[in-house]
C-alpha positions in Angstrom: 27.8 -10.4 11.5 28.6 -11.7 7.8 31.1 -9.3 6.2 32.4 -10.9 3.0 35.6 -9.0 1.6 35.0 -6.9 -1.3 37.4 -6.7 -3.9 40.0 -4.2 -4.0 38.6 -0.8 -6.0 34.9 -2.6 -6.4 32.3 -0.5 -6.0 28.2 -1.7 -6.1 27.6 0.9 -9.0 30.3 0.1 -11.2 29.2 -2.7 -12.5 27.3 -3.4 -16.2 24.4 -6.1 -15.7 26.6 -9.4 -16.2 29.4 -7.9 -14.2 26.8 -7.2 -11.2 25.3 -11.1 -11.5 28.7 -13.0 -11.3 29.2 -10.8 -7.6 26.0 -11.9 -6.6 26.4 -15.7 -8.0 30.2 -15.7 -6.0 28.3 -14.0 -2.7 26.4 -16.8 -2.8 28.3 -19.7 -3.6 30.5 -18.1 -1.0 28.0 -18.3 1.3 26.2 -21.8 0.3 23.9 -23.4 2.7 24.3 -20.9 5.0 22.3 -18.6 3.0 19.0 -18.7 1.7 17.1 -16.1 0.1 13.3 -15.1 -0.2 11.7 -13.2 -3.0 8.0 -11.9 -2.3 6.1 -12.0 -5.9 5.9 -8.4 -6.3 9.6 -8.0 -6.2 11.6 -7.3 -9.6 12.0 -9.8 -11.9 16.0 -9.1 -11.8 15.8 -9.6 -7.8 13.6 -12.9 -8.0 16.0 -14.5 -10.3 17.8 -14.9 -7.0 15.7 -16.0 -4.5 15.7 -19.5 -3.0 12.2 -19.5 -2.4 9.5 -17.3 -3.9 5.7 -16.5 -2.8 3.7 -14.6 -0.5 4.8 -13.5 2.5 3.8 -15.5 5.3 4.5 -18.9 3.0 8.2 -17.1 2.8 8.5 -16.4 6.8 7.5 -20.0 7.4 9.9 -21.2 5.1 12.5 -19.1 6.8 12.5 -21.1 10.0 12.6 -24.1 7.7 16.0 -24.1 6.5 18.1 -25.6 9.2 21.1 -24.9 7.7 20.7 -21.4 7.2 22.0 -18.6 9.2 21.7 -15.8 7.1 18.0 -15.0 5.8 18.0 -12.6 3.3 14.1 -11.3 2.8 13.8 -9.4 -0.9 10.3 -7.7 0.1 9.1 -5.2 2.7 10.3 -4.6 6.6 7.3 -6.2 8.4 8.0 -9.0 6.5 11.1 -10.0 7.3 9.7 -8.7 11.4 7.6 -11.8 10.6 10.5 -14.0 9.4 12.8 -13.0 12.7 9.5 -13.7 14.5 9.2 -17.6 13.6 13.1 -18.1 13.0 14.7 -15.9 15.8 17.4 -17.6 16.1 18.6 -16.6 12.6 19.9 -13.8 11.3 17.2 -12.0 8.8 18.1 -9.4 6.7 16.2 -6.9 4.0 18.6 -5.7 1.4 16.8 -2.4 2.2 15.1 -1.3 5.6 13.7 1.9 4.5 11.4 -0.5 2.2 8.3 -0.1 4.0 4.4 -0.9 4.0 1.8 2.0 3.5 -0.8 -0.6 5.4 1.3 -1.6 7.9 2.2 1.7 9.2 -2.1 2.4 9.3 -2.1 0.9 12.6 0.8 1.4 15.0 1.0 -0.6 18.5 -0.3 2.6 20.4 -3.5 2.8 18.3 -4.2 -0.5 18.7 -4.2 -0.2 22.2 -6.5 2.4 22.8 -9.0 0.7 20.3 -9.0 -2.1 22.8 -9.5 -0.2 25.7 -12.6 1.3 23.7 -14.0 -2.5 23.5 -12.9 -4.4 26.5 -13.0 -7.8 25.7 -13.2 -7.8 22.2 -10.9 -10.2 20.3 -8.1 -8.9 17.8 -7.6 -10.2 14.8 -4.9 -8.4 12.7 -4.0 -9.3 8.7 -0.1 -10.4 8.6 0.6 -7.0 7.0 1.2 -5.7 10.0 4.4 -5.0 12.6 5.3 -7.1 15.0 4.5 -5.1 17.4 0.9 -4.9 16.2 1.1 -8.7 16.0 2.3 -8.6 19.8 -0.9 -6.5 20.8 -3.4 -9.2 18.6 -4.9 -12.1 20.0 -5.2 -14.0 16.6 -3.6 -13.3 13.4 -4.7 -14.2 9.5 -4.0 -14.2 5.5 -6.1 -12.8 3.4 -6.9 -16.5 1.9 -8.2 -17.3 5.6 -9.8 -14.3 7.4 -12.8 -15.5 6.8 -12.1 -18.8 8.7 -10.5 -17.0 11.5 -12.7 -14.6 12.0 -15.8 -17.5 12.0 -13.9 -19.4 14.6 -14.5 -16.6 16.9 -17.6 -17.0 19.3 -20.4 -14.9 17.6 -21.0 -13.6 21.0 -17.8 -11.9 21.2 -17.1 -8.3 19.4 -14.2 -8.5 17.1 -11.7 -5.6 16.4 -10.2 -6.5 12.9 -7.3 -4.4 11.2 -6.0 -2.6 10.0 -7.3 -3.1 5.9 -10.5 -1.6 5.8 -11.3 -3.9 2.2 -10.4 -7.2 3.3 -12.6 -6.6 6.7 -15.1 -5.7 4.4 -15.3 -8.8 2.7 -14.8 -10.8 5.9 -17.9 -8.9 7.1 -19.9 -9.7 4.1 -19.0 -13.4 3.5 -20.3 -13.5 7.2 -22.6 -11.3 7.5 -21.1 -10.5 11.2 -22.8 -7.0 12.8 -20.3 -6.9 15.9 -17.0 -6.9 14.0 -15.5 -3.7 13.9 -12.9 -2.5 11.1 -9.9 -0.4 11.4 -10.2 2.2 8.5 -6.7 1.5 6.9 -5.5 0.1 3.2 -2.6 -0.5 1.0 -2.2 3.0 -1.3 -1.4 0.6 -4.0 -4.5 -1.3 -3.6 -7.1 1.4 -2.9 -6.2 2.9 -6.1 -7.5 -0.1 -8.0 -11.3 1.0 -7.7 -14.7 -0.7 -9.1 -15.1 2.3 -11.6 -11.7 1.0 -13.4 -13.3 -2.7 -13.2 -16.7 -2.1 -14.3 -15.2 -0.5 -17.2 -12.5 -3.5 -18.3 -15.7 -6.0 -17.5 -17.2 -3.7 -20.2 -14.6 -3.6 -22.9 -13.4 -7.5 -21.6 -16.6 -9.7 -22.0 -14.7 -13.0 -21.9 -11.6 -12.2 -19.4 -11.4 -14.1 -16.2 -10.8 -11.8 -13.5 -7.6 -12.5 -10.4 -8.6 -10.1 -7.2 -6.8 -9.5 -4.8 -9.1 -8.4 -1.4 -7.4 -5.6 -0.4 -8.5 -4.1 -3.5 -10.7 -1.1 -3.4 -12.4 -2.5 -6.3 -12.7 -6.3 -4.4 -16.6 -5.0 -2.8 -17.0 -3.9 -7.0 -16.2 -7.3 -8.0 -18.3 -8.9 -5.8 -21.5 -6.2 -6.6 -20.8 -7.1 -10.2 -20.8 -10.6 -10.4 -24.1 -11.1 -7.7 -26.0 -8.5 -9.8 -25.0 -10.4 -13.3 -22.8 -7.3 -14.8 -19.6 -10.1 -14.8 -20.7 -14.1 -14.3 -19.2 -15.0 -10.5 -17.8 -18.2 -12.3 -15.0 -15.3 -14.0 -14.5 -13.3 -10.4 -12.4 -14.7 -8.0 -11.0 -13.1 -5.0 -7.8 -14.0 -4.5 -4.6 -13.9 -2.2 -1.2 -13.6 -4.3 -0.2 -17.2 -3.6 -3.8 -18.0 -4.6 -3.5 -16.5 -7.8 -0.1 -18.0 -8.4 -2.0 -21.8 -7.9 -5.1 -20.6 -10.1 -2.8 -19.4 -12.5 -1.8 -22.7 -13.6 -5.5 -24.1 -13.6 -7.2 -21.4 -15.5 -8.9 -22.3 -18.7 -9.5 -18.9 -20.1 -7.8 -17.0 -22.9 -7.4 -13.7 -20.8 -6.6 -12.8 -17.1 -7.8 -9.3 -15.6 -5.3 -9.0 -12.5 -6.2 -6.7 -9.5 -2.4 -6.7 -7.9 0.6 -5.0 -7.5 1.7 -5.4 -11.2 4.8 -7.2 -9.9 2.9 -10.3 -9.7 2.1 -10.3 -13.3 5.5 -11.8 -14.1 5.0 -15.0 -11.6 1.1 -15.8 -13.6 3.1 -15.4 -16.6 5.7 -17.7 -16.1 3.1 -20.0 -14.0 1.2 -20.8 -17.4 3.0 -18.8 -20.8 -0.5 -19.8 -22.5 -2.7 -17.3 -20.7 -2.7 -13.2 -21.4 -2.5 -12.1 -18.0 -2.8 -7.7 -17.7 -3.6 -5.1 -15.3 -6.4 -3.5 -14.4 -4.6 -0.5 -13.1 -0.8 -0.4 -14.8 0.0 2.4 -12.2 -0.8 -0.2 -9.5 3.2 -0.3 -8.2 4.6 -0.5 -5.3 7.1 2.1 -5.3 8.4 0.1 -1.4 8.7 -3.0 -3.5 10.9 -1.7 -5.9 13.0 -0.3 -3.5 14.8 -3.8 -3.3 17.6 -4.2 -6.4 20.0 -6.6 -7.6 22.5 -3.3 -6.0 21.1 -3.6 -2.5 20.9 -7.4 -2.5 24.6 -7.7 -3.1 25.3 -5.2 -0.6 23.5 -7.1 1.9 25.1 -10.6 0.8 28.2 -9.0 1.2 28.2 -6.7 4.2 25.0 -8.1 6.1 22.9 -5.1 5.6 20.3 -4.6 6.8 19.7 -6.7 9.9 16.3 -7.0 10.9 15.8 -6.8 14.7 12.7 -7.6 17.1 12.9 -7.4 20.9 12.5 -11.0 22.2 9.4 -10.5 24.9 7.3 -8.7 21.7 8.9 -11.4 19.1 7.1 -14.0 21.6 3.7 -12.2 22.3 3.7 -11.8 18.6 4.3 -15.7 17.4 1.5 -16.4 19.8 -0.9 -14.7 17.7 0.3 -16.4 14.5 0.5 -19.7 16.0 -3.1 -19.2 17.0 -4.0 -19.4 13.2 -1.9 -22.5 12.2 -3.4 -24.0 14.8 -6.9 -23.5 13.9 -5.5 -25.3 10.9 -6.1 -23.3 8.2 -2.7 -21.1 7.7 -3.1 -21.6 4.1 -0.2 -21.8 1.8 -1.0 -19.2 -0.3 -0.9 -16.8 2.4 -1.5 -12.5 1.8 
């Protein structure tokens, strides 16, 4: 277990600002290449400033079991991300500076639920978003992103009735890109984005005649967007439906003067810094993840120091679970810009 000394009389909540970043720059030069540290894009900006590696969170979990030298992962996001992390590098040691920080959509399924659905439809195949436990991922027979559903859903026999959780939105546009009438959808969402609806949309599209708009489709407003731009409210050349790590990429090739973002406001900092040209705003300001933000600069160096909080994941559900994401790299379309 790491268990760095801490100075006599220290305490974490002592420190001013500089005080507090010169602990967690000696934590980890202590450390070196035996550390590496993850930062999803809807962290803080004062957490990301150390991460190794930032992104969505299945790029991040693949990266994890990339680092060879690393023994100590330490995952700045939510818990069934760094599940996924342990799952693909299990071997390692993963930690989350916090492991109360939890996921409103991931706890819309649990492993028992999912169980009983598939009694209900024998034979159906499971396909499960990442945002999910791992022991969800243990009960699914093939998981995705939200940047490949579509594809993985498609390489399904249309034959065969598909159970697909647990976000009700991104099933919905799965469904609708493929116009698919045996594919059933778990009814469950993200808090954060359900509460970005398509009356809040249609009303920026209104007021924002020349904004590009980033959308993420777990949005309750993503079926909106879509309504908008095939009935000619919004051109669909301006509406794009977008994973995080997909609007980080189109962040950079965007040609317009104005961004509408439908996210978890923490991305907003990442498109900013990805091209300082563009405006990039909300469409819902109160669009925070109050999990997210669970994770501070406080926590981290608590967990560079002391090794808290160990993420664990028994080893026969860790196994049954990276069969389900291996399924999707290996239809070869994992996507790099992941959730």
């Amino acid at each position: 277990m790491l268990r760095l000394q801490l100075p006599l009389g220290e305490r974490y909540t002592d420190a001013t600002p500089g005080e507090l970043a010169d602990r967690i720059a000696a934590a980890k030069a202590t450390l070196g290449d035996r550390l590496f540290i993850l930062g999803h894009h809807y962290q803080r900006d004062e957490v990301m400033e150390w991460a190794d590696a930032r992104g969505d969170s299945f790029r991040l979990s693949v990266l994890a079991q990339e680092q060879p030298q690393a023994e100590y992962i330490v995952f700045c996001g939510v818990h069934f991300m760094a599940e996924t992390a342990k799952i693909l590098a299990y071997d390692k040691t993963i930690l989350i500076p916090d492991e109360r920080a939890g996921c409103s959509l991931a706890e819309t399924l649990s492993a028992d639920q999912l169980r009983a659905w598939k009694a209900e439809h024998p034979g159906a195949v499971v396909v499960s978003y990442v945002n999910t436990t791992a022991a969800v991922k243990a009960e699914t027979d093939i998981c995705c992103t939200s940047s490949n559903a579509v594809e993985v859903v498609a390489s399904i026999p249309a034959d065969k009735e598909v159970l697909f959780g647990p976000d009700q939105f991104l099933g919905a546009h799965v469904q609708r890109t493929l116009q698919r009438d045996n594919m059933h959808i778990w009814m469950g969402e993200c808090h954060v984005h359900a509460g970005i609806n398509g009356a809040e949309l249609r009303e920026r599209v209104l007021a924002e005649p020349d904004a590009e708009f980033f959308i993420h489709p777990e949005c309750g407003c993503a079926t909106s967007a879509l309504y908008l731009a095939s009935s000619g409210v919004i051109p669909e050349g301006r509406t794009r439906i977008l994973s995080t790590g997909g609007m980080a990429e189109a962040a950079v090739t965007t040609t317009a003067k104005k961004v509408l973002v439908a996210t978890e406001t923490g991305m907003l900092h990442q498109l900013r810094k990805a091209n300082p040209l563009v405006i990039f705003e909300p469409i819902n300001r109160a669009a925070v993840c109050k999990y997210m933000k669970m994770i501070t600069p406080e926590k981290l160096l608590m967990s560079l120091r002391e090794g808290r909080d160990e993420v664990t994941v028994p080893f026969d559900i860790a196994q049954r679970a990276r069969q389900s994401v291996e399924r999707m790299i290996a239809l070869g379309t994992p996507s790099p810009t992941g959730e």
